[in-house]
Phi, psi and omega in degrees: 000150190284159170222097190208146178257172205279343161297332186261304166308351181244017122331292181311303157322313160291322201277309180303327181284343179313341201241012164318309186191129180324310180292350175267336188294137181085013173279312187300332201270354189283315193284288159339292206255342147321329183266030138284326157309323174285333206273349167272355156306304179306309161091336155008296220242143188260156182323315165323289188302299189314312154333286166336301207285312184287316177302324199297296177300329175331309186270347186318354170259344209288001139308331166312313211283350183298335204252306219189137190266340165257080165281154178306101201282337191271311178279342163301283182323325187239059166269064198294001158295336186042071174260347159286338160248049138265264161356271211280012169299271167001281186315285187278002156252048160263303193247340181293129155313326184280018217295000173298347181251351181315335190287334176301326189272329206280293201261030170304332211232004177256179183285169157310339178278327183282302190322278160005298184283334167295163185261054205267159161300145189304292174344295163307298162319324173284308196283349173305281218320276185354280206301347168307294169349258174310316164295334165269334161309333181254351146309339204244325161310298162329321193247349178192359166280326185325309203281335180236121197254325188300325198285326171292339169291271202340283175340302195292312216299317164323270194306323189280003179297128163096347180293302189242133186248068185207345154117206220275118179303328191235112181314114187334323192290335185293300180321306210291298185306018202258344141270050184208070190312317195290332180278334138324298158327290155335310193267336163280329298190317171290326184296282213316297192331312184239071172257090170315106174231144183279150172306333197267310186300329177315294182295336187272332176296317185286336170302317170297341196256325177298303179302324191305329190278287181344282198285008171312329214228161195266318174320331187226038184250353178270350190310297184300331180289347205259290175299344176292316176303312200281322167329282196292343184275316170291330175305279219315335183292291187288000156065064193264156168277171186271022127292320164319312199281330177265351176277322176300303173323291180331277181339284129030253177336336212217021200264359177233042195288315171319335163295347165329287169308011177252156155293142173298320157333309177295286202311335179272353180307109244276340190218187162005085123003133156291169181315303166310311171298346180257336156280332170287310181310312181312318191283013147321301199300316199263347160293291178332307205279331177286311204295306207250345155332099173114329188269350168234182175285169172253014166274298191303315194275000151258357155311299187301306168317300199267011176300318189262000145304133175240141148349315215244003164096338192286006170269202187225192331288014159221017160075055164302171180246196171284306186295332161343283197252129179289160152333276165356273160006281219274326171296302162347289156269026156267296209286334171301286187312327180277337186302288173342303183269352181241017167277185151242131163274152164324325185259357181234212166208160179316147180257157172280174200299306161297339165284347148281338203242353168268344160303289176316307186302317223275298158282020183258296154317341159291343209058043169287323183222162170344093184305321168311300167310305196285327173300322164306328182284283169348285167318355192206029257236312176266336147324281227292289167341291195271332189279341198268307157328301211287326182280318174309326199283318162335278189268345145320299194288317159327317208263328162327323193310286159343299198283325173276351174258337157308315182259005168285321180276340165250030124355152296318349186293037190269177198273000000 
């Protein structure tokens, strides 16, 4: 179970969508938190919704990740196909805990007229408008406001007729603040703490952010659930206690957040990585490691880290030993290599049980990974096998899901 206080997950979340691209960073949360200032203005919405609402919008861009890694925040927003807030509809009612809100990402980008013809609650309807609002306001910030704050009121005062017929909502100095990310931060940061969220809803906010990375690529979109499994299933062998069994999980979860930050090119390639391409890909690990360093415990952040550590010192990012690296550890990175050998990669196609496990031997007789491990695995080797398939199969049939109903809706337009 996840065990994180909700200040330290949405640390992990902000900091992870931040690092998609330099022009993004503080847009979700600049936009979060305006609408989150109308909608308490507003008196509508209760503390519940509003919380929600605020997770929801956090992710409101998170259709982008599908295409392409350094996108344009400027050419994304005046993007009038919106095939991204379709994605990214898609996308948080599979996996978001809120999915009830999901439909705000889905129409973000649409008119007051299309807004009109849904059958969305009037509430729900106020709030697309909002976000539309604040997102070309921090559009309009972005591209021509940091120095003129005044030209961004204007702008909202502008955009914003007939929205609040109670006159103007937000006060200048609120505008002001959109250039103080940490104090935005700080002010979200206040919502979110004290928000009842559940172990599932927690696993599932993390699950959104894992999958969101996953499913950049068709090659890396079953890898964490695959690994995760395979994780849990050797804790579970060696009959570890359930904190432990919960350190793994987690870790488990969260070792590749840092692939946020690859070009999509590397992870799809079809062959060898070159030098260069090979170091960006490794430096995952320490991007993983920037992201979650203070937010998490340190069994879990070196759980996540040290998956590409080996026995024998030749693994990376710092060439750990044996003595090193714990059990924990050590499972972590064997359920890495089985996620990894029963998947199909760009550069390979899935291997069958006996072609991993002559894999696994292999390094296991080199000394790279844990004889202790591999024997647990051995022993338990077509359970571990089919559960790992079955969970791959799993989040396959999610993400076909996703994709076909992507393109049933942008017919004929598809890219």
């Amino acid at each position: 179970m996840v065990q994180l206080s909700n200040e330290n997950l949405y640390e992990i979340i902000t900091r992870s969508l931040n690092r998609v691209n330099d022009l993004v960073v503080g847009h979700g949360e600049r936009v979060a938190y305006a609408l989150m200032r109308l909608m308490e203005q507003d008196g509508r919405f209760s503390e519940e919704e509003i919380g929600q609402i605020v997770w929801t919008v956090l992710f409101h861009d998170i259709g982008s990740f599908r295409k392409t890694d350094t996108w344009n925040l400027l050419q994304l927003e005046n993007d009038t196909s919106d095939l991204h807030t379709i994605y990214g509809f898609l996308f948080l009612k599979t996996f978001f805990p809120f999915s009830q809100y999901a439909p705000i990402i889905e129409y973000h980008h649409a008119t007051d007229e299309e807004i009109a013809r849904t059958d969305l609650d009037e509430k729900i309807k106020w709030v697309v408008k909002c976000l539309r609002l604040v997102n070309e306001t921090d559009l309009f910030f972005v591209s021509h406001g940091r120095r003129n704050m005044d030209a961004v009121r204007a702008f909202f005062q502008k955009e914003s007729q007939g929205l609040f017929p109670e006159g103007e909502p937000l006060e200048i100095a609120e505008f002001s603040v959109m250039r103080d990310i940490d104090t935005i931060h700080s002010l979200l940061l206040e919502r979110v703490r004290k928000q009842p969220l559940g172990t599932g809803e927690k696993e599932a906010l993390l699950r959104t952010l894992v999958c969101s990375i996953d499913f950049r690529s068709h090659y890396t979109a079953l890898h964490c659930s695959m690994m995760v499994r395979a994780s849990d299933m050797l804790a579970d062998g060696f009959g570890l206690e359930q904190k432990v069994k919960d350190q793994i999980h987690i870790g488990a979860m969260l070792h590749d957040l840092g692939k946020i930050a690859i070009p999509l090119e590397i992870l799809e390639c079809p062959g060898k990585l070159d030098g260069r391409s090979w170091e960006i890909m490794k430096s995952h690990v320490m991007i993983t490691e920037d992201i979650l360093k203070g937010y998490v415990s340190d069994e879990i952040l070196q759980i996540a880290i040290r998956h590409h550590e080996t026995l024998d010192g030749s693994g990376y990012p710092r060439g750990l030993r044996a003595e090193d690296l714990t059990l924990p550890q050590r499972i972590v990175a064997v359920g890495d290599i089985v996620s990894a050998l029963s998947e199909e990669r760009s550069y390979k196609q899935a291997f069958p049980l006996h072609e991993v496990m002559n894999i696994i031997n292999q390094m296991c007789s080199a000394g790279k990974i844990c004889p202790k491990v591999v024997k647990m695995l051995e022993d338990n080797c077509d359970a571990i096998y089919q559960a790992v398939l079955e969970e791959g199969l799993n989040t396959a049939e999610a993400f076909e899901h996703i994709y076909a109903e992507y393109y049933a809706l942008v017919q004929p337009d598809v890219e």
